[in-house]
C-alpha positions in Angstrom: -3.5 33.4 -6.4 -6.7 32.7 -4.9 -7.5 30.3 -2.4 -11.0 29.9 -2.7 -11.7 26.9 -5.0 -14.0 24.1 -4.1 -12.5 21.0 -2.0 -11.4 18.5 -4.4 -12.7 14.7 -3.0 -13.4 13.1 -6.7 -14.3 13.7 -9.9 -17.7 12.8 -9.5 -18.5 13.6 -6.1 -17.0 17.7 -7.3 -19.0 17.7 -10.7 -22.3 16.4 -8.9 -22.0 19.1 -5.9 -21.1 21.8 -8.8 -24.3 20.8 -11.0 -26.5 20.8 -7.5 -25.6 24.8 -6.9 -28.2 25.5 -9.9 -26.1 26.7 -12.4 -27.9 28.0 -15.7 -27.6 26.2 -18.8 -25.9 29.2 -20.2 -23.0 29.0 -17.5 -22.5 25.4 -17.0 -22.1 24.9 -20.8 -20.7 28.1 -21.3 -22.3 29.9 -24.2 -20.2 32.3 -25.8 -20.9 36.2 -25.3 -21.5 38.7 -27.9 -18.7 40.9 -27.0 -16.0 41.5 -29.6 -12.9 40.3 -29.0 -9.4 42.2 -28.9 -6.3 39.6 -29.0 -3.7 42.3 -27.9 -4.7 42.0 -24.9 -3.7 38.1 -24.6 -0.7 36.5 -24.4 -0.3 33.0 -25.1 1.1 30.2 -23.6 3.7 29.6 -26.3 1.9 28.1 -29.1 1.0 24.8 -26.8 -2.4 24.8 -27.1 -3.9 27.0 -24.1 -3.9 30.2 -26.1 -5.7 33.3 -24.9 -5.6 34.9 -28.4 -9.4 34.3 -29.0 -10.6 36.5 -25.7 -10.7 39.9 -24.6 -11.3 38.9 -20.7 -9.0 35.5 -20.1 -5.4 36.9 -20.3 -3.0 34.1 -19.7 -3.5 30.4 -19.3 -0.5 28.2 -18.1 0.1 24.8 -16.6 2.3 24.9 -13.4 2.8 21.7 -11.7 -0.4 20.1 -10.9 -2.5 22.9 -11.4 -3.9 24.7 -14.3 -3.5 28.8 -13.9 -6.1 31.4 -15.1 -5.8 35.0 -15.5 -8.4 37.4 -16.6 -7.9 41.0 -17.3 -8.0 43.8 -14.4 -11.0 45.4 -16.4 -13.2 42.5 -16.3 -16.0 42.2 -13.9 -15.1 38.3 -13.5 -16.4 36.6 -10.2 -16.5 33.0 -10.7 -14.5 31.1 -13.7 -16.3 27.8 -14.9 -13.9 25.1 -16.7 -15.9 22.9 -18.9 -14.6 19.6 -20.1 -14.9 17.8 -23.7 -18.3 16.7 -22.9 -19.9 19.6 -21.7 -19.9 18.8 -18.3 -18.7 21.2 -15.6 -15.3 20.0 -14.4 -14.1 22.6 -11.6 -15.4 25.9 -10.7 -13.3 28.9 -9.0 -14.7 31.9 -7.4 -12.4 35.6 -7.8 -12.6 37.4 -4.1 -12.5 41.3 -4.3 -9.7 42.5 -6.6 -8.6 38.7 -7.4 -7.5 38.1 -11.3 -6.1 34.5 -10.8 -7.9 31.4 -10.2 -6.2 27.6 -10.1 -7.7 24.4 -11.5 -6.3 21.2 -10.1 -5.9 18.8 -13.1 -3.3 16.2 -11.7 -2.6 14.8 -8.5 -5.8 13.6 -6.8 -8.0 11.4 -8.9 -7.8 7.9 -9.6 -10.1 8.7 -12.8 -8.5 9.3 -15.8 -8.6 13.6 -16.8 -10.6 13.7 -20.2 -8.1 15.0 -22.9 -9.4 17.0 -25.3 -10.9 20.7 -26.2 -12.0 22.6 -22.7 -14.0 26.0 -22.6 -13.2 28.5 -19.9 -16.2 30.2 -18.9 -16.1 33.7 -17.0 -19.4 35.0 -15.2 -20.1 37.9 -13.2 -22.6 36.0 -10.7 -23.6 32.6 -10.4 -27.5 33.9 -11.5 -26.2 35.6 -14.6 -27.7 34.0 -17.9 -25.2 35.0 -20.1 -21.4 34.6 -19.8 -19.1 37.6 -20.0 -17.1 35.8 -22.1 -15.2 32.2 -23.0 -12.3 30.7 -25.1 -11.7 26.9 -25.4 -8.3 25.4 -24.6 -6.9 22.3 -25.6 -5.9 19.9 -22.4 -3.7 17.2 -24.0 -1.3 14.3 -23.0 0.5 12.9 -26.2 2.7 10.0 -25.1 4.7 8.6 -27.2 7.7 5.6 -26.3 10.0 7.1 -28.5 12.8 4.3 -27.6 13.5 1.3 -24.9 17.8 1.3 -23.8 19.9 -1.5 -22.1 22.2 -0.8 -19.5 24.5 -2.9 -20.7 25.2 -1.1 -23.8 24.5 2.2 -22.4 26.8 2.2 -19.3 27.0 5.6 -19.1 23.6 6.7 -18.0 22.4 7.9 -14.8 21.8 4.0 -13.7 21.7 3.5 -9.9 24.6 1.1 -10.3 24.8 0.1 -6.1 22.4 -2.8 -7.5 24.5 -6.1 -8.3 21.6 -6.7 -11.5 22.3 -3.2 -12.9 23.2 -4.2 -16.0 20.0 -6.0 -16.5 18.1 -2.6 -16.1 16.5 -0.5 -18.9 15.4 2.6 -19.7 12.3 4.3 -21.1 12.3 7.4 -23.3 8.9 8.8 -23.6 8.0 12.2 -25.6 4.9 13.7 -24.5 3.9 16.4 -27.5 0.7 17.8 -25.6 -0.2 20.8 -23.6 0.2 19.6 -20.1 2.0 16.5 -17.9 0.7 13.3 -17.7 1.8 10.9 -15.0 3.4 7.6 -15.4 2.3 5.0 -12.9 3.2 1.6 -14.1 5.7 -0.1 -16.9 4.1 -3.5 -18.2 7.3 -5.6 -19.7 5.2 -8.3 -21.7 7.7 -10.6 -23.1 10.7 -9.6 -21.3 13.7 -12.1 -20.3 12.8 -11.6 -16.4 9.2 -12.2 -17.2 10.3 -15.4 -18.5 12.7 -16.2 -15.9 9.7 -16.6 -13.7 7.3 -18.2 -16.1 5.0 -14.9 -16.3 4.0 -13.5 -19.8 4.5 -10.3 -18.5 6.6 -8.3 -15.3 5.3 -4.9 -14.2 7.2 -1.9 -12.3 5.7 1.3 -10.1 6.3 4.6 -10.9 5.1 7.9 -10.2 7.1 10.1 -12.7 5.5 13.3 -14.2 5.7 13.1 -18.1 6.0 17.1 -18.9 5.9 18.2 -22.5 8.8 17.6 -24.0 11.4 14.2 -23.2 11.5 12.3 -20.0 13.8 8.8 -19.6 12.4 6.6 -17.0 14.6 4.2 -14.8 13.6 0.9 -14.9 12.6 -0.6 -11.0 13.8 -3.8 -11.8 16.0 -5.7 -13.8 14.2 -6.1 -16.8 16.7 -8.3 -19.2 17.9 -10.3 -16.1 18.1 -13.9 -17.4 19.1 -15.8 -14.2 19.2 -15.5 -10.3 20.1 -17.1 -7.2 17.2 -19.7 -8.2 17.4 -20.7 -11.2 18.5 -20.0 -15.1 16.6 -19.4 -18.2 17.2 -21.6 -20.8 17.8 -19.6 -23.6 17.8 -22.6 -26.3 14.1 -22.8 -25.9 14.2 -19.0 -27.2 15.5 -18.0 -30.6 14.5 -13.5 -31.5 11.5 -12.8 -29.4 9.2 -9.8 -28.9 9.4 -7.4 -25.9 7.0 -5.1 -25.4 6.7 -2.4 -22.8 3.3 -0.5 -22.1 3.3 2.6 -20.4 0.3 3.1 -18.1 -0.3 6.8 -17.7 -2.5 9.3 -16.0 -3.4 11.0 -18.7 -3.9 10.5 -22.6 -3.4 7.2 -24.1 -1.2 4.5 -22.8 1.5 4.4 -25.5 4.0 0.5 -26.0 7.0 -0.5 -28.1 8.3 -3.0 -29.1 11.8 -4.3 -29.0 13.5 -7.8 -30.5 15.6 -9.5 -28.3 17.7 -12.5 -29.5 18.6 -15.0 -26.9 21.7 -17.0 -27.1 22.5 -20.6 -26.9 21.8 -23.2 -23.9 25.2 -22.4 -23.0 25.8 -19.1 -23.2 22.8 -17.2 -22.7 23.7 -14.0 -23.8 21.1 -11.1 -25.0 21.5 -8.8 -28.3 18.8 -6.2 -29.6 17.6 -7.4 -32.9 18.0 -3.5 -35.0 14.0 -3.8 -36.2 11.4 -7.0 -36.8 12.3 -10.4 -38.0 10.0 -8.5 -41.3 12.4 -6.0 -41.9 10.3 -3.6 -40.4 11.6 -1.0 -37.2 11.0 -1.4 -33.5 7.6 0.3 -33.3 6.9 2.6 -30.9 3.0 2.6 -31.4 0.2 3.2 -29.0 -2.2 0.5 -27.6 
């Protein structure tokens, strides 16, 4: 793998020292070539979106960790790989030394701006002065959260909850689906509505993260006790409460920021006990919708 990519300080500080090296239209937008193309030379990166299939010089595409991994054929005469984002704008360039056929993209990790989802062209070119490309095939770059369900410790004791805390019960759990090509990363869970938010008089209570959201199902621990109705200081009076909307928002990385929403039924002044309310006071499900 090569090690010769360009220091990554920002977003806009890479894409403005990129644009200054006086790339050609042709290369920074990454006009496709007229050479034919021969798919069975590709291989795809099962059917997620960064397929090959459509060019006889980029060979494999894969997400690995943070970084985005490009390989172009032996044959090729490849010496610097451009990756163009959604807007046409050049988003990283990586140089191949001598025999290199590998180059890396950082795409999470470092940047506090949000990575532009959407279709991204790949650009191979055999010197930094060449007009015309040697070839190019667009990839999709996508984060499709989805909060796919909200659990209770209470009624799901036998999770992996960190049960040393004396509130454990009071935790939940977020299950979140992303259906894209690549991670995204969660950084925050905004619990508008919830029982501890009203404990202390707040409309909403928000917990830190820094979980990567692969492809495919993650369930995210709760940092606090969300459906906590009382501590040392004082008690929520549930007879001010009768079913009441929870939602939870999770603040990503990448993508959208996905919420859903939960009914919660408090219990008497007495006996403030919580149940989950099986769909809306309309009839309608718990939806799991995006912002």
């Amino acid at each position: 793998m090569t090690d010769n990519n360009p220091t990554h300080e920002s977003c806009i500080a890479r894409r403005s020292v990129l644009a200054s090296i006086g790339l050609s239209t042709a290369a920074l937008a990454g006009c496709m070539s007229d050479s034919s193309t021969n798919p069975s030379n590709n291989s795809t990166a099962d059917g997620t979106g960064l397929s090959t299939e459509d060019s006889d010089v980029f060979a494999t595409v894969e997400m690995n960790e943070q970084n985005l991994e490009v390989e172009v054929t032996g044959e090729s005469s490849t010496a610097f790989i451009n990756l163009v984002d959604p807007n046409g704008e050049l988003f990283d360039q990586a140089r191949l030394e001598g025999d290199d056929t590998e180059a890396s993209f950082e795409i999470l990790g470092r940047y506090e701006d949000d990575l532009p989802t959407g279709k991204y062209e790949l650009v191979a070119l055999e010197s930094l002065e060449s007009d015309d490309p040697i070839d190019s095939t667009t990839i999709s770059l996508d984060a499709e959260c989805k909060i796919t369900d909200v659990l209770w410790a209470a009624e799901n004791p036998d999770m992996d909850w960190e049960k040393r805390s004396s509130a454990w019960e009071a935790h939940a759990a977020v299950v979140i689906e992303n259906k894209g090509t690549i991670p995204s990363v969660l950084t925050e869970l905004e619990w508008a509505g919830a029982p501890v938010a009203r404990l202390q008089s707040k409309d909403a209570q928000s917990y830190y993260h820094e979980v990567r959201l692969s492809p495919g199902e993650t369930t995210v621990y709760s940092e606090g006790p969300v459906y906590r109705t009382e501590n040392s200081i004082q008690s929520l009076d549930c007879g001010e409460y009768g079913t009441e909307s929870m939602t939870v928002t999770a603040i990503t990385q990448v993508g959208p920021d996905p919420s859903f929403t939960q009914q919660i039924e408090y219990g008497s002044e007495q006996s403030c006990e919580l149940a989950i309310v099986e769909g809306n006071p309309d009839g309608s499900p718990s939806d799991g919708g995006e912002n």
